[in-house]
N, C-alpha and C positions, 0 to 999 in steps of 0.2 A: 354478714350484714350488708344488704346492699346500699349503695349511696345514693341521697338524698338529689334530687334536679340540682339544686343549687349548687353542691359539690360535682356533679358531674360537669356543670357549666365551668364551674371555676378552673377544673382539671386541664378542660379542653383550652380553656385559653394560659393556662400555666403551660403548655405545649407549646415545644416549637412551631410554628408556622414556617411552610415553605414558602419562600420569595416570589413575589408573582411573576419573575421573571426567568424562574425557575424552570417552567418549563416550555419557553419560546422554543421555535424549530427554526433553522436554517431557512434565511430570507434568499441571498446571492448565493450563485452556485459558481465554480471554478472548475475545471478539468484538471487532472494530475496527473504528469505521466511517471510509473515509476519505471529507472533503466533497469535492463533488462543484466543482473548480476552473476558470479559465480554460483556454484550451488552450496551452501553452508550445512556441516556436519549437524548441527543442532535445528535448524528451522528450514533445511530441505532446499527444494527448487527455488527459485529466484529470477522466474520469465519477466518478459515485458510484460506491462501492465497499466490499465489505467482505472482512476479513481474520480469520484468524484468531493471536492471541498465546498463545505456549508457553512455560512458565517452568518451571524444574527448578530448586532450590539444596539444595547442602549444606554443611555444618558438623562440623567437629571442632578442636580443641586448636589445630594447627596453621593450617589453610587453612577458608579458607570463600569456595563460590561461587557464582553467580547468572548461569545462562543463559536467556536472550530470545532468542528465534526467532519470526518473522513466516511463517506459511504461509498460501498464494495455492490457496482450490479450484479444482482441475481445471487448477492447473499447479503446474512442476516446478521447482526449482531448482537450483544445482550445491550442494554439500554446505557450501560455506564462505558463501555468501549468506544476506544476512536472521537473521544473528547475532550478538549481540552478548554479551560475555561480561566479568563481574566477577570478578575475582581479590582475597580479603581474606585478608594476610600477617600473622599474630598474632605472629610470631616479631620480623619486622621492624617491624611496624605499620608498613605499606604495602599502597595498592590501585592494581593494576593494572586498566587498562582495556582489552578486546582483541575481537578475536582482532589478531594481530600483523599479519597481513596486511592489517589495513584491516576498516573498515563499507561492504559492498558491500548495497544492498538493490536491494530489486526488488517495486514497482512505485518508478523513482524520481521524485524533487521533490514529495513528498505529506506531506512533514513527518514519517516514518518515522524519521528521522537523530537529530530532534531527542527524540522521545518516546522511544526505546530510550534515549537516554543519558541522558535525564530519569530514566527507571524506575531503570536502574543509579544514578544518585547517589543517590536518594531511599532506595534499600534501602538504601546504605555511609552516608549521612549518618544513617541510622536506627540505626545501628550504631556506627559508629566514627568518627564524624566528625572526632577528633582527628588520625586517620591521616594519614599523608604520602602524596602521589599518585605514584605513577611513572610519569616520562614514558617516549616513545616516539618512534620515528622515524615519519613518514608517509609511506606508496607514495608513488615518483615516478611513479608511469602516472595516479593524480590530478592530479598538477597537467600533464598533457601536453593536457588541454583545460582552458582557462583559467574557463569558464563553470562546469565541474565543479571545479574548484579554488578559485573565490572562495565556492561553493555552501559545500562541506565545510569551509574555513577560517570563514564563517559561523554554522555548527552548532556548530562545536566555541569558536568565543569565546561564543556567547551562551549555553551551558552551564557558563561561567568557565572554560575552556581557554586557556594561550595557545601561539600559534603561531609558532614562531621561525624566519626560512630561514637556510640555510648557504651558499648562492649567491646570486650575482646575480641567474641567472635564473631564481631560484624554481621550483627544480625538488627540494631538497632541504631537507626541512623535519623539523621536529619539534614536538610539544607537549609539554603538564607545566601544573603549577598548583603549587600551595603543599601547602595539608589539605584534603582530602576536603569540611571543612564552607565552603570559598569557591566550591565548585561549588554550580554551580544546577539544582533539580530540576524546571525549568517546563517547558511545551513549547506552541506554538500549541492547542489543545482546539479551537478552531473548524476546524482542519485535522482533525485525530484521535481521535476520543470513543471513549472504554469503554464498551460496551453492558454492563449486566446482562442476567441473565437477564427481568427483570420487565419494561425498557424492550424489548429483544429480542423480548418476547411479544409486547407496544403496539406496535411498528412492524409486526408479522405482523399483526396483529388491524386495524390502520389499515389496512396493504394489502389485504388480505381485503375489508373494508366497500369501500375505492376501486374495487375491482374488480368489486364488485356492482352499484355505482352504474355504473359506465362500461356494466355487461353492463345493466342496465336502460335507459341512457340509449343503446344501439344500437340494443336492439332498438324504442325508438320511432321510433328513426330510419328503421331498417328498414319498419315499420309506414307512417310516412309516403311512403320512397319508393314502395311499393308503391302508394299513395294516389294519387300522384301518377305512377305508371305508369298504370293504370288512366285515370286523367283525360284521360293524355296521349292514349291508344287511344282513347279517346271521341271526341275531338275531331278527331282526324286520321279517322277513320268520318264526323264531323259534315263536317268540309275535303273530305273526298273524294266524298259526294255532291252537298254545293254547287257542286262544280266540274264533276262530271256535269248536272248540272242547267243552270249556267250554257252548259257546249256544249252542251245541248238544243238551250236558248234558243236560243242564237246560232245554231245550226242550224235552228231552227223560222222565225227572222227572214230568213235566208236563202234559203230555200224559197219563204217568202211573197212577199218582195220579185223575188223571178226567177217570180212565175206571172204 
């Protein structure tokens, strides 16, 4: 039996609605450098690198938010990755921490986990520190590798998180804090620096001169091999009449000694 307009009207607005704020894109952009690490048995290489940070917030009466996204040039990610998103509840005076599915980044174990939730406390404690936090429940497909689970249960205490399970087999968990101002807004810096624009110039302007010295100091290299090609032709000219000469000789000696 299909349903009547009426009921179809009713349904859609029985439906959640997404927030209009829901899907703003990054306004201010920031440079990231990430340092350049050991190599990790689980998540591989760990070069130097850089990122780019996208921040968007807004503000009215009721709600105020704070979105951080991590964009990787010249690659791609799914639309819920490298997000991390501030929810501040005037009504309630509570902040939510999200997106609800979880902090998925990408590149990971490069201290990305820690500095995103750093930025978000620093903006709420800037603000509302009095606020209540609200917790949440944590994916269980985290904790289904245990290396990725003690990783993320680490991020989230050393930012004043805590994390509570509800099984034995720590598979089902959740966090919470007290107020907004018990978290902490640190994050490793020697993992992940803010470039300005001005240090941004200096590291262009540094690689620029690196890369004139390395092209001057080839092309003497060059210069020398060349030097020493040359040398080598000499001598191998010089080697290969001696050794004509010397079967002259020995030729000459044997002639002589058979008349």
């Amino acid at each position: 039996m299909t349903e009547s307009p009426a009921e179809q009207q009713s349904a859609e607005e029985a439906a959640p609605q997404p927030h209009p704020w829901a899907e703003l894109v990054a306004e201010h952009f920031d440079l990231l450098r990430l340092a350049p690490l050991p190599i990790d048995r689980h998540t591989g290489a760990r070069p130097l690198r850089f990122v780019e940070l996208g921040r968007v917030e807004r503000h009215n009466n009721e709600l105020s938010m704070l979105r951080l996204s991590i964009g990787l040039p010249g690659q791609k990610v799914r639309k819920e990755q490298n997000l991390l998103e501030v929810w501040a509840d005037h009504r309630s005076k509570e902040v939510r921490f999200g997106p609800d599915n979880g902090l998925h980044l990408e590149p990971q174990n490069r201290g990305l986990g820690r500095f995103l939730l750093a930025q978000g406390v620093a903006w709420a404690r800037q603000r509302w520190a009095h606020y209540r936090v609200e917790g949440g429940a944590l994916p269980a497909r985290d904790a289904l590798d245990n290396e990725v689970r003690l990783r993320r249960d680490h991020v989230l205490k050393a930012q004043g998180f805590e994390v509570t399970y509800l099984d034995n087999v720590q598979l089902k968990a959740s966090y919470g804090a007290g107020r907004v101002s018990e978290l902490h807004g640190d994050w490793h810096r020697e993992k992940v620096q803010i470039l300005g624009l001005q240090e941004a110039a200096a590291m262009l302007e540094q690689a620029d001169q690196n890369l004139q010295r390395q092209d001057v100091e080839i092309r003497k290299l060059e210069e020398r091999i060349a030097i020493y090609k040359r040398e080598d032709g000499g001598l191998r000219f010089t080697i290969a009449c001696l050794v004509a000469f010397a079967v002259f000789q020995a030729g000459l000696l044997i002639w002589i000694t058979t008349r």
